[in-house]
Structure formats: structure tokens, C-alpha cells
Backbone as JSON Lines, residues from 0, in Angstrom:
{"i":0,"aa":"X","n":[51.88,11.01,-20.66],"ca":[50.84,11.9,-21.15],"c":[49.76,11.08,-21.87]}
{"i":1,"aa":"X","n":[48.78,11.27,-21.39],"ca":[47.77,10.4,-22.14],"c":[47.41,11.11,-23.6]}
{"i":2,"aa":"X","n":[47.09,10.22,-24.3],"ca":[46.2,10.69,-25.75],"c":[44.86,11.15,-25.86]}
{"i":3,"aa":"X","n":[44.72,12.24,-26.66],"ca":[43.35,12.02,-26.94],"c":[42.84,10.88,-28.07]}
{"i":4,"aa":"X","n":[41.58,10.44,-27.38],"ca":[40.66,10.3,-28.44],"c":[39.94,10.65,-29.54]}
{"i":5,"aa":"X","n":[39.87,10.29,-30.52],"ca":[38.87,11.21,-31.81],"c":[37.49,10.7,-31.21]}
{"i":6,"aa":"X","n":[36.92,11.44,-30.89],"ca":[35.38,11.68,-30.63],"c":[34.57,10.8,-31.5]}
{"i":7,"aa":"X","n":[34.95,10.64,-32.77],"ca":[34.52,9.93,-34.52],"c":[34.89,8.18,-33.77]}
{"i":8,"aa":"X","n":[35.83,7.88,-32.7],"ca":[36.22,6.59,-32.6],"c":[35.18,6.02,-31.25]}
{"i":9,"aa":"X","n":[35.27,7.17,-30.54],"ca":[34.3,6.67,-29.42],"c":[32.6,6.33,-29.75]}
{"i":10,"aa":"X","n":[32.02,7.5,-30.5],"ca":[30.73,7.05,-30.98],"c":[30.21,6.51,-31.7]}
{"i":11,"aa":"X","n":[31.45,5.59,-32.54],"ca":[30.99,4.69,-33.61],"c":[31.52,3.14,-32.59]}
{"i":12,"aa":"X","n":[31.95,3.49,-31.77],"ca":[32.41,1.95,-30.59],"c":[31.31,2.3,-29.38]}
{"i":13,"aa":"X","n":[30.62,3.37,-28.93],"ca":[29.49,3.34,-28.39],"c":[30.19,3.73,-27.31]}
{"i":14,"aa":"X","n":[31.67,4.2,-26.53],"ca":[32.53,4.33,-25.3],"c":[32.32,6.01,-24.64]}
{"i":15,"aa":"X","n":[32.4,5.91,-23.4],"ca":[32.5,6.6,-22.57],"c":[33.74,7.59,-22.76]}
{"i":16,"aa":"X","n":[34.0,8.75,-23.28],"ca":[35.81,9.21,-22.62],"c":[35.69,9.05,-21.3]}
{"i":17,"aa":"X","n":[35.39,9.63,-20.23],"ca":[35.83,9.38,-19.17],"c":[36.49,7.62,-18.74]}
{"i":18,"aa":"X","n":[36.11,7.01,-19.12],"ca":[36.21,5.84,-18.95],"c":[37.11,4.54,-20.01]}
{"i":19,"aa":"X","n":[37.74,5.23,-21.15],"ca":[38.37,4.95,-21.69],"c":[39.46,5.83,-21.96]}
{"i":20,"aa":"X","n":[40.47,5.06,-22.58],"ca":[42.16,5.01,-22.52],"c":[42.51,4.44,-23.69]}
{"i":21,"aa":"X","n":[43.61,5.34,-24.4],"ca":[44.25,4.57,-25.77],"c":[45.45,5.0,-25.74]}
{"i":22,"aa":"X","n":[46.41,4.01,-25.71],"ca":[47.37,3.79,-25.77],"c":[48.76,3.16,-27.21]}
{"i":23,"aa":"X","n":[49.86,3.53,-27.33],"ca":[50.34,2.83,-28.67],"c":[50.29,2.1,-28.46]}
{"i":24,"aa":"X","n":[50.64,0.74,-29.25],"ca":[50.53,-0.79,-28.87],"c":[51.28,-1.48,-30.29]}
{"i":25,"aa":"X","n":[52.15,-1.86,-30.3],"ca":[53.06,-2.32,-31.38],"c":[53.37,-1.2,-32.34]}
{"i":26,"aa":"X","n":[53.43,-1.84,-33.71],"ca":[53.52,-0.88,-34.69],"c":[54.02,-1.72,-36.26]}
{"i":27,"aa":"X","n":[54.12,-0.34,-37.5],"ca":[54.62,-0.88,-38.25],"c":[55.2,0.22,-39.43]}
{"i":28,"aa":"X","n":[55.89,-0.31,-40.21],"ca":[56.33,0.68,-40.79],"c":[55.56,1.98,-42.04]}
{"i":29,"aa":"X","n":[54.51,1.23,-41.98],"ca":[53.56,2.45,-42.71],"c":[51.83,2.73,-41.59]}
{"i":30,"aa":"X","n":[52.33,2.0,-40.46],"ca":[50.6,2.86,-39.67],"c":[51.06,2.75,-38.3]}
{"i":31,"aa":"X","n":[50.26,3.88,-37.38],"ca":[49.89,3.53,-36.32],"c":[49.46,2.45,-35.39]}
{"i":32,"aa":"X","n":[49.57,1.85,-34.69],"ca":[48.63,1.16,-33.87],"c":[48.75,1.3,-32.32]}
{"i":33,"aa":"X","n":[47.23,1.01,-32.02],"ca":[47.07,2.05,-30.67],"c":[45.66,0.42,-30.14]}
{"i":34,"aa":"X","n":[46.2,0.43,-28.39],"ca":[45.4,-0.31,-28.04],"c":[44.13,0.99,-27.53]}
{"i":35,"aa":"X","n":[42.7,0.64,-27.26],"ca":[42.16,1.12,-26.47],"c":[41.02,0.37,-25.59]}
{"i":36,"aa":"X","n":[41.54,1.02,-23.9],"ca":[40.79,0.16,-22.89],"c":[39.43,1.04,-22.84]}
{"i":37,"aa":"X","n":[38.55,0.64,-22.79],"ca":[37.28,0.78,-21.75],"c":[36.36,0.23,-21.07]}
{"i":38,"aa":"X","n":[36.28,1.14,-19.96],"ca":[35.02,-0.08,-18.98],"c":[33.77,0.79,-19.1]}
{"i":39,"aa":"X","n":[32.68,-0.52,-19.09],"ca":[31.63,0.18,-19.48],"c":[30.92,-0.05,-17.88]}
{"i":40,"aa":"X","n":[29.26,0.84,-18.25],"ca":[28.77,1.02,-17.01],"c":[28.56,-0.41,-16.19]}
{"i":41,"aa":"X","n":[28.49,-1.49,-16.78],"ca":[28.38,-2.63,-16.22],"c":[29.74,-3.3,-15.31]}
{"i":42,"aa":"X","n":[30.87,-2.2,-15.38],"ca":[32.23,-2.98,-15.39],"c":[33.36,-3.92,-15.7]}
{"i":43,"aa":"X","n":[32.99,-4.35,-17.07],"ca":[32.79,-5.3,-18.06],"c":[34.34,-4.41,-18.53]}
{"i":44,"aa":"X","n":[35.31,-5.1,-18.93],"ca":[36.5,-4.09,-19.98],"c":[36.72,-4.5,-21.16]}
{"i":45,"aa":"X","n":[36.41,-3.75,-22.14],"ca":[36.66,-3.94,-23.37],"c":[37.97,-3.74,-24.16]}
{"i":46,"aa":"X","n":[38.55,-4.52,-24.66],"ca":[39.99,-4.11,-25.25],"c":[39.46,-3.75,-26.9]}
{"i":47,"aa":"X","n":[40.15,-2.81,-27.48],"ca":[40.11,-2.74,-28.9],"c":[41.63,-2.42,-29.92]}
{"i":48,"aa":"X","n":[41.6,-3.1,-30.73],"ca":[43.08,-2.33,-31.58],"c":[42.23,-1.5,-32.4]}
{"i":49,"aa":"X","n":[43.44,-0.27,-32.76],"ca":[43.37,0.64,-33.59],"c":[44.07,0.65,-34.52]}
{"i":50,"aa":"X","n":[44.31,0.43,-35.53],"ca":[45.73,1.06,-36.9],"c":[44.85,2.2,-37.8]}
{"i":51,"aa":"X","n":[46.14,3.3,-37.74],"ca":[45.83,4.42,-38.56],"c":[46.87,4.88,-39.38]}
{"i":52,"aa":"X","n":[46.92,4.96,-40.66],"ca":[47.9,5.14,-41.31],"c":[47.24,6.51,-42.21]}
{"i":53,"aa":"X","n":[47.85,7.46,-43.13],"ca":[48.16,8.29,-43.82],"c":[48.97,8.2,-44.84]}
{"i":54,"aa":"X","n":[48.56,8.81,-46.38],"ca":[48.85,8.85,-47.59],"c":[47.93,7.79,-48.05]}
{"i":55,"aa":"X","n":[48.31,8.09,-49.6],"ca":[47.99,7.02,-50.43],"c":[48.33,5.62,-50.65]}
{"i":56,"aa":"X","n":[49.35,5.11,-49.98],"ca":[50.14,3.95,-49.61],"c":[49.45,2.82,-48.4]}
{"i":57,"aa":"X","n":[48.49,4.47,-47.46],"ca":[47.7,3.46,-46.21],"c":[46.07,3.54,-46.79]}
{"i":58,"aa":"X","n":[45.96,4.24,-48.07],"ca":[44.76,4.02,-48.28],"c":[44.36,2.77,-49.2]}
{"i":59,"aa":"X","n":[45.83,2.66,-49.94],"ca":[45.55,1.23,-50.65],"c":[45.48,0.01,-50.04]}
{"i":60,"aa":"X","n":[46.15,0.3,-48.79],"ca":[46.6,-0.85,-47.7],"c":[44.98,-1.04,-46.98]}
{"i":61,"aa":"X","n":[44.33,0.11,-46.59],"ca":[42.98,-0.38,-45.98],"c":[41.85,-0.89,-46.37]}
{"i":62,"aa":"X","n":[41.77,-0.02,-47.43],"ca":[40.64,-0.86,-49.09],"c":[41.32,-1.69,-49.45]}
{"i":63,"aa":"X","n":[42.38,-2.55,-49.28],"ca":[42.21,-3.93,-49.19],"c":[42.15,-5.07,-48.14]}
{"i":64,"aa":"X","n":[42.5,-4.11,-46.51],"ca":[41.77,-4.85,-45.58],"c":[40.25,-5.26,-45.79]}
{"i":65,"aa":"X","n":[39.71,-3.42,-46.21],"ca":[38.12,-4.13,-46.25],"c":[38.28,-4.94,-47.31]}
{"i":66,"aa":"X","n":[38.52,-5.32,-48.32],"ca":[37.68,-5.99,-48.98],"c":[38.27,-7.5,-48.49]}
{"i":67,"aa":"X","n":[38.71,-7.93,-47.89],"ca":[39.26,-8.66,-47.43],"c":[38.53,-9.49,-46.21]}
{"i":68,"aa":"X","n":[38.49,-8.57,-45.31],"ca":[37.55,-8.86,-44.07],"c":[35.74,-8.99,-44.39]}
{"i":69,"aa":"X","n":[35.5,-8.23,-45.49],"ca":[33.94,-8.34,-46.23],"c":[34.25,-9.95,-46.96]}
{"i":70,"aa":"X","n":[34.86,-10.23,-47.48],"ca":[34.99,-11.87,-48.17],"c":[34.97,-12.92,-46.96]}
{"i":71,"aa":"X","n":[35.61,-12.67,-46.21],"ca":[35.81,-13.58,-44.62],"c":[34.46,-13.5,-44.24]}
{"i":72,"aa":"X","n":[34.21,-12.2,-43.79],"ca":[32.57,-12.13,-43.29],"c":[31.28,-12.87,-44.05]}
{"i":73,"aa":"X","n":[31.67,-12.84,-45.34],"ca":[30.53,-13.37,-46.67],"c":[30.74,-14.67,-46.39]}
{"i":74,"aa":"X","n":[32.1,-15.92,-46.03],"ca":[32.08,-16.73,-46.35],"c":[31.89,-17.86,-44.72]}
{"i":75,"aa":"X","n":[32.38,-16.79,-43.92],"ca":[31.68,-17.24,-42.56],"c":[30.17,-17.43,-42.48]}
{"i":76,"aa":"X","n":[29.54,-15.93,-42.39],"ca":[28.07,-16.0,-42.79],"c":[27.35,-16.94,-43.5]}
{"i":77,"aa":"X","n":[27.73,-17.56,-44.81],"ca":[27.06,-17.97,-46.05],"c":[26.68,-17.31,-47.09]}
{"i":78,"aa":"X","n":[26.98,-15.84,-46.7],"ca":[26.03,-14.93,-47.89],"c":[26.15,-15.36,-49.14]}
């Protein structure tokens, strides 16, 4: 049975539904994770991971991905 998509995931990644697919893809003990394929009009396939977690346990866990991945980004960049 395929999954749906959140509509909120496709238009902030710019994807087609017809043309994309998300699937589980590993996991862990406090989130989701979900691969998703799409081909775009060029035929080009894009892979993406997803992790989605729930409660207050995955919200502390993601506000400190971001701030995490914003320091990487700052120190790659130069900012």
C-alpha cells in the first residue's frame, strides 16, 4: 500500500505527487524515517530522507538538529 504524502512536504521540495513515492527506510527508536523518490520533468531522480518524530522528546531532538546543521552551514559558508 503506498503512503500518502503531506502536500506541506511536496511544495516546500518543489515535487510532483504523481511522480513521487515515499517509502519507510530504516528507523529509530523515537522517529520515523521515510525515503522519498521523485522524477522530475527532466527525468532526473531525486532521492530524499525524511525523519518525523512526535512529542516533546522529538521536539528537543530537532531544535537541536537545527541548531546544529545552522553551525555546519555558518562554518562551511564563512558566515
Amino acid at each position: 500500500m503506498s503512503r500518502k504524502i503531506d502536500p506541506a512536504i511536496l511544495k516546500a521540495l518543489s515535487l510532483e505527487a504523481a511522480s513521487t513515492t515515499i517509502a519507510s527506510h530504516g528507523g529509530s527508536g523515537f522517529a520515523s524515517t521515510f525515503k522519498i523518490t521523485s522524477t522530475g520533468s527532466d527525468g532526473q531522480e531525486k532521492l530524499f530522507f525524511v525523519k518525523q518524530g512526535k512529542g516533546k522528546g522529538s521536539e528537543i531532538m530537532f531544535a537541536g538538529k537545527k541548531s546544529s546543521f545552522n553551525s555546519m552551514s555558518e562554518v562551511i559558508s564563512g558566515e
